[in-house]
N, C-alpha and C positions, 0 to 999 in steps of 0.2 A: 879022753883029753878034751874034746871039742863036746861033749855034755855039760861041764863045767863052765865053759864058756858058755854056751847058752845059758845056762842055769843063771850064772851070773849078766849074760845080756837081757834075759827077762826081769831079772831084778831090777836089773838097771832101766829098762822102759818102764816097769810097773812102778819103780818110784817115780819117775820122768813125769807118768803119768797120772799117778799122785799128787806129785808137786804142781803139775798144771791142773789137777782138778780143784785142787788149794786154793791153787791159783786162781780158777773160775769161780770158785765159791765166793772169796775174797772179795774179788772184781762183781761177783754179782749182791754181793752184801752191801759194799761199799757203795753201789749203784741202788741198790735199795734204800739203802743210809739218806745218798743225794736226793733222792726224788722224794724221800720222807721228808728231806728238811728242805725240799722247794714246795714241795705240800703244805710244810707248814707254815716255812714262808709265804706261799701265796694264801698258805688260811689265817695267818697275822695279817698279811695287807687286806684281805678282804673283812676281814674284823675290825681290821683300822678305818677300811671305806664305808663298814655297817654303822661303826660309831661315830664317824663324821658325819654320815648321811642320817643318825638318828640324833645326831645334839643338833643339824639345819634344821630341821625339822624342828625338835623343840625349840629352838629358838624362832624357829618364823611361826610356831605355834603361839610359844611368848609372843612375837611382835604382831600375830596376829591377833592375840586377846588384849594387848597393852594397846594397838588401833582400835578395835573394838570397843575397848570401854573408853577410849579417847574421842570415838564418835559418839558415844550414847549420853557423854558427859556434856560434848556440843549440843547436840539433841536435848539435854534438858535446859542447857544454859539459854540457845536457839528458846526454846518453849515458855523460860522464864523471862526473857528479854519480850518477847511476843505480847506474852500476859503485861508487863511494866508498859510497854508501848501500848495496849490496849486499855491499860488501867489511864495512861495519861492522855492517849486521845479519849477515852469521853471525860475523864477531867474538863479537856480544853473542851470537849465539846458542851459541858455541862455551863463550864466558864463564859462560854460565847451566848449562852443561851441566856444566863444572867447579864452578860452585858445587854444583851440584846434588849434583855425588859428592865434592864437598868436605862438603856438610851430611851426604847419607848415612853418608860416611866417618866424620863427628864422632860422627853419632849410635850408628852401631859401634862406635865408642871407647866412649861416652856408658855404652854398655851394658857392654862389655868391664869397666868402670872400676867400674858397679853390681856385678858380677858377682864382679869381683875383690874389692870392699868388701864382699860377703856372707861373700865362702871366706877372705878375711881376720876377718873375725869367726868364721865357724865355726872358723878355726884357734885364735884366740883362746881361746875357748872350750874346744876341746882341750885347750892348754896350761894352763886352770887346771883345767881336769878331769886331767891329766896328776899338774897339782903336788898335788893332791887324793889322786890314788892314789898318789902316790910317800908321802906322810904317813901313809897307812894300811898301808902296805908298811911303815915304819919303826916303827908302834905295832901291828901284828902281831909284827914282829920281837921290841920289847920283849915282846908279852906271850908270845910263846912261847919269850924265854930265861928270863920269870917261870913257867912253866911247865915248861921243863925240868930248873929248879932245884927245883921243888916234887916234881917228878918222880924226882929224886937224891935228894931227901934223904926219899920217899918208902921207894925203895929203900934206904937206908941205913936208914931205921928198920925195914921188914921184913926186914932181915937182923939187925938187934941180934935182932928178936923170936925169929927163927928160933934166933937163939945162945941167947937164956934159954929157949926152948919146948924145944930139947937137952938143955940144963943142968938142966931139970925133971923130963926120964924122961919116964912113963907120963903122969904129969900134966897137963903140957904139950902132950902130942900133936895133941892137940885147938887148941889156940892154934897148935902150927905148922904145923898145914894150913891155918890161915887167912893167917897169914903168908905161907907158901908164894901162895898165891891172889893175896897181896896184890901181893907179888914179881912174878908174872905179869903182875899188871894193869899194875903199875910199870912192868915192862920192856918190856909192848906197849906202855902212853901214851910212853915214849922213844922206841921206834920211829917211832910216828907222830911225835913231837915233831921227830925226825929229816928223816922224809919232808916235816912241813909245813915245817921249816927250808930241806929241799932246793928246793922247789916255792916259795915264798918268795926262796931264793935267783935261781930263774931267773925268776921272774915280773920282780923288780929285775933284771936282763939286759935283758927285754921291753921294761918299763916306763922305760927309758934308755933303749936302743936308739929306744926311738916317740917318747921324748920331744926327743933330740936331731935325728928325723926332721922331728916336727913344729915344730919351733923354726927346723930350714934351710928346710923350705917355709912356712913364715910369713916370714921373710925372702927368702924368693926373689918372696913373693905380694906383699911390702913394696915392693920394689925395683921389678915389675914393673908395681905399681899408680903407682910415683913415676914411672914412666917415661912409663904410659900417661897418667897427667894432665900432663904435659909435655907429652904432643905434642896433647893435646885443647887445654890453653891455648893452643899454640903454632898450632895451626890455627881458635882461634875468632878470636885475632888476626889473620891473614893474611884470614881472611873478612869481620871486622870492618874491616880494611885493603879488599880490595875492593868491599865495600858501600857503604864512604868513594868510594873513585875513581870506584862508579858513579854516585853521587848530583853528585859536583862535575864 
């Protein structure tokens, strides 16, 4: 009787025991199950944080190549701004250099132009010193035809004398050595009245010939001074003109 009963209480533990080793199994499946799918949870978040942490990256790799060619692009802009700025300082310095011999250039004119207004008035000056002697050549000339006429009829009255000091004799002799004398002196003041005529004559030769010299170079000093202040106007304008361009 009590075999049975055992028989049946080991059954009854071994399925007990059964049922709890199920049960462990179960419990330790299921616990495997958990820790596989927080495994894989935590290998999702850490795949999540590999691709967050690899798209930062590319993108600071982008923002560091999109910086990159944002400086290089400064860098050339920087290099070609440089080069324009160095292209237009020596412009302006080429510019300055032309004014420069543009001013010097005026002020050689400047002076030319003084120069030429002095030797224009000393010609001036000439020419009325010219017309001054040519007047005194003209009332020499008169007074030595008044003179040579004084001179003629000098001589004509010591020859009347000489004909009454003949016509006298012995009497006379004495009056027509003076006559005679007088005659002499006559006929040398003719002479000279002669040579100052000739010397007169040529001095009026001279005194034309320099006056029509100095009359062409007063006009050639006229001409050259109208030209020189031409081009002095004409380059204080063109300076005036770029003094303008460089201010605006």
């Amino acid at each position: 009787m009590v075999l049975p009963y055992l028989i049946e209480g080991a059954a009854i533990v071994a399925l007990a025991a059964g049922v709890a080793a199920a049960r462990h199994k179960r419990a330790q499946k299921q616990a495997r199950n958990e820790a596989r799918a927080q495994d894989a949870a935590r290998a999702d978040v850490l795949a999540q944080a590999e691709a967050r942490h690899t798209a930062q990256q590319d993108e600071a790799a982008r923002e560091h190549a999109a910086l990159a060619a944002q400086i290089e692009s400064l860098r050339a802009e920087l290099a070609q701004r440089k080069s324009v700025a160095d292209a237009l300082e020596a412009a302006l310095a080429s510019e300055r250099a032309q004014r420069d011999d543009a001013m010097q250039h005026a002020a050689r004119i400047a002076s030319e132009a003084s120069r030429l207004k002095l030797m224009s008035s000393t010609f001036e000056r000439w020419h009325e010193q010219m017309i001054s002697l040519m007047a005194q050549n003209n009332d020499m000339h008169k007074k030595n035809q008044e003179l040579s006429s004084i001179v003629s009829h000098v001589l004509i009255v010591s020859l009347n004398a000489s004909i009454e000091a003949a016509r006298a004799g012995a009497a006379g002799r004495g009056f027509s050595i003076v006559a005679g004398e007088v005659r002499s002196l006559a006929t040398r003041s003719q002479d000279l009245s002669k040579s100052y005529r000739d010397s007169l004559n040529r001095n009026d030769l001279i005194t034309a010939a320099t006056f029509q010299d100095i009359q062409a170079g007063g006009k050639m000093i006229a001409a050259t001074l109208a030209s020189v202040e031409a081009s002095s106007q004409q380059l204080h304008h063109q300076l005036e003109a770029t003094r303008a361009g460089a201010h605006a």
